[in-house]
C-alpha positions as CSV (number, residue, x, y, z in Angstrom):
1,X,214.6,5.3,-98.2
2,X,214.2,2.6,-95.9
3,X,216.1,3.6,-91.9
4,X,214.1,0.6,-90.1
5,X,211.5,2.6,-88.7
6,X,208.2,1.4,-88.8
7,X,206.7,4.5,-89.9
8,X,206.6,5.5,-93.6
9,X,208.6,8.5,-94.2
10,X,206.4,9.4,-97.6
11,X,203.3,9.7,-94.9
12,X,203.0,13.2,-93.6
13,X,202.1,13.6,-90.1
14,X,199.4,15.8,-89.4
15,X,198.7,15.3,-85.2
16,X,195.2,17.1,-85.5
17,X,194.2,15.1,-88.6
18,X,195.3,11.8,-86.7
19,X,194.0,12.1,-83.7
20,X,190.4,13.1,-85.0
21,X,190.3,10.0,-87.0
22,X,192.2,7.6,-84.1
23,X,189.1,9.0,-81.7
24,X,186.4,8.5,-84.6
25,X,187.3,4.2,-84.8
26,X,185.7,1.6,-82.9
27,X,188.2,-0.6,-80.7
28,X,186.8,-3.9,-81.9
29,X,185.9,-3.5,-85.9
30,X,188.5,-0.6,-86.5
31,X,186.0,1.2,-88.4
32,X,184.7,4.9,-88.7
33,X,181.6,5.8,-86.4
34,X,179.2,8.4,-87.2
35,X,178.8,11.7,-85.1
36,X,176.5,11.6,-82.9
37,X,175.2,14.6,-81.3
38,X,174.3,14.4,-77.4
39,X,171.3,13.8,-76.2
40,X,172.5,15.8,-72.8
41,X,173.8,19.3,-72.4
42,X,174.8,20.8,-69.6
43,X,173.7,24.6,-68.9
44,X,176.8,25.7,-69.7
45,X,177.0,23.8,-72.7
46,X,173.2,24.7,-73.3
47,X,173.6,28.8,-72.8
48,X,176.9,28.6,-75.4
49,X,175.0,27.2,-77.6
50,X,172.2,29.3,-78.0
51,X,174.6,32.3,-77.5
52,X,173.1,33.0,-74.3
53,X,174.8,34.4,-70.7
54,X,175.0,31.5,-68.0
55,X,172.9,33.3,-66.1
56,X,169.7,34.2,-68.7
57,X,169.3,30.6,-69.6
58,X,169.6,29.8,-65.8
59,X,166.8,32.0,-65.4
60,X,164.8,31.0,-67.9
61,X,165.2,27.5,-66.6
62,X,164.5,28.4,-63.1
63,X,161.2,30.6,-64.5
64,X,160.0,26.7,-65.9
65,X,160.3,28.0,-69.3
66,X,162.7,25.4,-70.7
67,X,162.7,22.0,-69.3
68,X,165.6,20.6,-67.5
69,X,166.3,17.5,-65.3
70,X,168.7,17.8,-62.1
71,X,171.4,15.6,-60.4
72,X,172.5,17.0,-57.3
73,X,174.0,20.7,-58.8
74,X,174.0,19.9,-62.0
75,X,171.3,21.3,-64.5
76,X,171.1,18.5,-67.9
77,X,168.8,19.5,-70.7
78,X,167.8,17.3,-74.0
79,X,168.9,19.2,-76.8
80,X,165.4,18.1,-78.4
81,X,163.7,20.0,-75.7
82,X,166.3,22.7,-75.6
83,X,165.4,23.3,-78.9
84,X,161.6,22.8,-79.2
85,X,161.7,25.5,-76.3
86,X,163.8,27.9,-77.8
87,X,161.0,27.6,-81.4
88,X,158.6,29.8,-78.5
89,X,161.0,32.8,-78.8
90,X,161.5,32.7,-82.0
91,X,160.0,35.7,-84.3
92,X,159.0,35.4,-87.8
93,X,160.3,37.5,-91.0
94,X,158.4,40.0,-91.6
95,X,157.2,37.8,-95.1
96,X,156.0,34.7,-93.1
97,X,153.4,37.4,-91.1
98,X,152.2,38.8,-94.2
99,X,151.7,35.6,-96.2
């Protein structure tokens, strides 16, 4: 059943599914990108992540214990480094000591 729209009708519109892909293609070649995970965080960004409270992970950046660069206010940190630093607290099963 053809009423002149330019939409199919047999297409089923799913918004979420739609807009996901419309934001995942490239203006000029119309095809899919690959995810790409930031280089940047913010500490915001940086304390959800780990699971932390804002204001542990701003401490522990303020103590020098995980790198982060600054622009005016705003504390950035390289996930690479945000997660090299977090490897320091991290404590081993009980079989990796014993082995």
């Amino acid at each position: 059943m053809n009423d002149g729209s330019k939409y199919d009708s047999a297409v089923a519109f799913r918004p979420a599914r739609n807009l996901q892909a419309l934001a995942n293609l490239t203006p000029r070649t119309g095809s899919m990108k690959q995810p790409v995970e930031p280089k940047f965080v913010n500490a915001g960004q940086a304390a959800a992540i780990c699971g932390l409270k804002y204001s542990t992970l701003r401490r522990m950046l303020e103590d020098g214990k995980i790198p982060f660069y600054r622009f005016g206010k705003i504390r950035m940190l390289k996930a690479s480094e945000l997660e090299s630093a977090l490897e320091a607290y991290r404590i081993a099963p009980t079989s990796e000591v014993l082995s």
